[in-house]
C-alpha positions in Angstrom: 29.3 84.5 -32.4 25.8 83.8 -30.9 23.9 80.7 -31.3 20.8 79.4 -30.7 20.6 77.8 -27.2 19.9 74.3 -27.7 22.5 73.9 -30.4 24.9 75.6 -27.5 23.6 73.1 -24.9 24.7 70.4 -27.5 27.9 71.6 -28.6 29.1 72.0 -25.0 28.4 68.2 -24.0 29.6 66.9 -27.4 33.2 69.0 -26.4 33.8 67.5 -23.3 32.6 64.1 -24.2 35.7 64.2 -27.1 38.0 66.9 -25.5 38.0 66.6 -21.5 39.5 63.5 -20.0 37.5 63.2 -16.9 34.5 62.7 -19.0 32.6 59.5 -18.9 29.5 58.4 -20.3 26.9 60.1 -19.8 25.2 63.4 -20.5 21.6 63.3 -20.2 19.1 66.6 -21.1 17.7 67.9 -17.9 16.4 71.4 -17.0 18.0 73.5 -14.1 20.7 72.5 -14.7 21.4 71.4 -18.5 22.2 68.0 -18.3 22.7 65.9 -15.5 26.2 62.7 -15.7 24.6 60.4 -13.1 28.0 58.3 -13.5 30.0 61.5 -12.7 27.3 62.5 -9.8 27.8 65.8 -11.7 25.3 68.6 -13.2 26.4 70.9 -16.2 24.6 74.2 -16.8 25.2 75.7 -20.3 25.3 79.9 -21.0 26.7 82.5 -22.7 28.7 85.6 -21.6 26.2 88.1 -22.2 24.4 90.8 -20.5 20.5 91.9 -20.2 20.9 94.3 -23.3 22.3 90.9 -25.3 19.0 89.8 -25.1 17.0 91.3 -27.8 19.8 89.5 -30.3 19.4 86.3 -28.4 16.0 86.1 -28.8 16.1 87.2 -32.4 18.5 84.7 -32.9 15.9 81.4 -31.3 13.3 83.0 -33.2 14.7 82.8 -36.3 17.3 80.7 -36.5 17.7 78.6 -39.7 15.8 81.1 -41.5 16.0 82.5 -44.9 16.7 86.0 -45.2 13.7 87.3 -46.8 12.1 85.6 -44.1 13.8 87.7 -41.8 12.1 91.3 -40.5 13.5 94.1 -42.8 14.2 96.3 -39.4 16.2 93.5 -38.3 18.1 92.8 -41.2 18.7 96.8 -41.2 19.5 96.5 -37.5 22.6 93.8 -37.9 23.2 94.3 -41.3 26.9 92.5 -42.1 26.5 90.8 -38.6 24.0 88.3 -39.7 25.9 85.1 -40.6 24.6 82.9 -43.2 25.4 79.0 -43.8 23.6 77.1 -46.8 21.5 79.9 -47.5 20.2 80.2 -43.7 20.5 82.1 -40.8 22.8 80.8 -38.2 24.1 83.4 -36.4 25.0 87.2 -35.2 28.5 88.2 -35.4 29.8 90.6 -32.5 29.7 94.3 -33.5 33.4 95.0 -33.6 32.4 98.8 -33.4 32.0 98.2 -29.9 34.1 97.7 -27.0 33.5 94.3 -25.6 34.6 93.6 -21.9 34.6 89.9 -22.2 35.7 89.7 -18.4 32.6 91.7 -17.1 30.4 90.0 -19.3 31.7 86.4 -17.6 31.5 87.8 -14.3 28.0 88.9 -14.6 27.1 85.6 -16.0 28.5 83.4 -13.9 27.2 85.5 -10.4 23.8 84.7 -12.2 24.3 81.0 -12.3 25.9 80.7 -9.0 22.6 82.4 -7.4 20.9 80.0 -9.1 23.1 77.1 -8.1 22.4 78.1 -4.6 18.8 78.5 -5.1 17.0 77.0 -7.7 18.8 73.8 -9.3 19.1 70.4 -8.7 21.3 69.4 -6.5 24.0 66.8 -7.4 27.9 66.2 -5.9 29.7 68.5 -8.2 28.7 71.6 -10.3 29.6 72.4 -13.8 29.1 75.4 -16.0 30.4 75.5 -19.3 30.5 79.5 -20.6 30.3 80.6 -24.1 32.8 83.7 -24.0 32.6 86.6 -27.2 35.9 88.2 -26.9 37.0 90.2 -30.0 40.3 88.4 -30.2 40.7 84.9 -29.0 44.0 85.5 -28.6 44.1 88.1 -26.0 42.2 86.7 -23.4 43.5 86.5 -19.7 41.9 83.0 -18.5 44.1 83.3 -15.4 42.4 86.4 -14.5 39.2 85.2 -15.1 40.0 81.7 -13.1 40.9 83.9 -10.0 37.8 86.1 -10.1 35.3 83.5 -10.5 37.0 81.4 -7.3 36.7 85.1 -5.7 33.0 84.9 -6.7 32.2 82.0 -5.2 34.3 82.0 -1.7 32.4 81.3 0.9 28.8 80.4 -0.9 27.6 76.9 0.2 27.2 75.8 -3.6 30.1 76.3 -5.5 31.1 75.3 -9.6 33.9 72.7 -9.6 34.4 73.3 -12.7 34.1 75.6 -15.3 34.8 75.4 -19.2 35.4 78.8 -20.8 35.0 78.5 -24.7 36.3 80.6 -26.7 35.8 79.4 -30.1 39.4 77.7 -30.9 40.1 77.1 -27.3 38.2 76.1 -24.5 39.9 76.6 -20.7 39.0 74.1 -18.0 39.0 75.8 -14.7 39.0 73.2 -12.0 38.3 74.4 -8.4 38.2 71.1 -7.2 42.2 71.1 -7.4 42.4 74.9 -8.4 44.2 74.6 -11.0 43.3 75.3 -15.1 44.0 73.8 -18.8 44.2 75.2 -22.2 43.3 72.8 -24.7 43.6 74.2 -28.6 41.0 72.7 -31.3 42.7 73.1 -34.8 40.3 74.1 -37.4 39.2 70.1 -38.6 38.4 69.7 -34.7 36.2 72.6 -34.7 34.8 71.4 -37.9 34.1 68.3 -36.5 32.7 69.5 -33.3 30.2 71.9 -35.1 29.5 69.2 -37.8 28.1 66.5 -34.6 26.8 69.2 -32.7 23.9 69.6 -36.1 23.5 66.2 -36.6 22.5 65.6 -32.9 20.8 69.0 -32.7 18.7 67.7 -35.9 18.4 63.8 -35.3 17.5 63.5 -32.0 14.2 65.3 -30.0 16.0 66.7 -27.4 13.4 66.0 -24.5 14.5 65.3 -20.7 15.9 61.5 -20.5 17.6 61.9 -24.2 21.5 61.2 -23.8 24.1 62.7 -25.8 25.4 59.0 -26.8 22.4 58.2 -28.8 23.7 56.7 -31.9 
């Protein structure tokens, strides 16, 4: 499922802040990268594991997110058909087209080369890296973080800015790869976690104006 990107930015700094134990306070909203934890001399980028081609949906989705559907384009509508996911009445999201094969590994890859070019390039530069991934595999339940763990430290041998760590999500679980001690943990949200989770993530998104300086602690 595809979100809008701010309300991913959110959601991935309100998931570590209750789920990863290294965390302390605090994330604040930055661009190039995400946010920026001066007490963890650390910078978190936020993405999704999605190719060029994804991008026509991703933009569909920040156009129009929270939208009603009549005030959605009819060839859009047409376009996504069941895949438009509606909550309260509004649009909230596109649903992956299960029609289609979907090489969530090649995807990741792809994305993460991106953001270590970038890393290397273009961002700020702090002590330690973080990119936090929004994967879209068809079933949760089959992915191969392993895999994915060992090809991303592949990526990223020998490049003078690397990611110390790296959160794969995956809806019910997010992985934690840690290059920093190469190892990786699984860590399971039951359903009233992910409730909870989402539930925060909207009242932050909708509370607070999310510009540079703002900290995911504001009460």
């Amino acid at each position: 499922m595809a979100y809008e990107k701010l309300f991913n930015e959110i959601y991935a700094a309100v998931s570590l802040k209750y789920l990863w134990q290294e965390y302390r306070p605090s994330f604040i909203k930055s661009e190039s990268p995400d946010w920026i934890n001066e007490e963890m001399e650390l910078g978190l980028e936020v993405s999704q594991a999605l190719l060029p081609d994804d991008g026509q949906t991703k933009n569909f989705i920040e156009k129009y997110l929270g939208c009603r559907q009549e005030e959605l384009p009819e060839m859009m509508v047409e376009r996504y058909g069941e895949r438009l996911h509606f909550y309260n009445g509004r649009f909230w999201a596109v649903l992956p087209d299960e029609s289609q094969e979907q090489d969530y590994i090649y995807k990741a890859e792809y994305r993460f080369r991106e953001k270590l070019e970038k890393l290397n390039t273009t961002y700020q530069r702090r002590r330690y890296n973080g990119l936090y991934l929004f994967l879209h595999p068809l079933n949760e339940y089959e992915i191969d973080a392993g895999e994915l763990f060992l090809s991303m430290q592949q990526i990223q041998e020998g490049r003078k800015q690397k990611f110390h760590w790296v959160f794969l999500n995956c809806r019910s679980k997010i992985y934690i790869c840690n290059y920093i001690t190469n190892t990786f943990q699984e860590i399971e949200l039951p359903q009233n976690s992910a409730d909870f989770l989402n539930k925060e993530t909207e009242r932050l998104r909708q509370n607070i104006t999310w510009n540079n300086g703002a900290s995911i602690e504001t009460k």
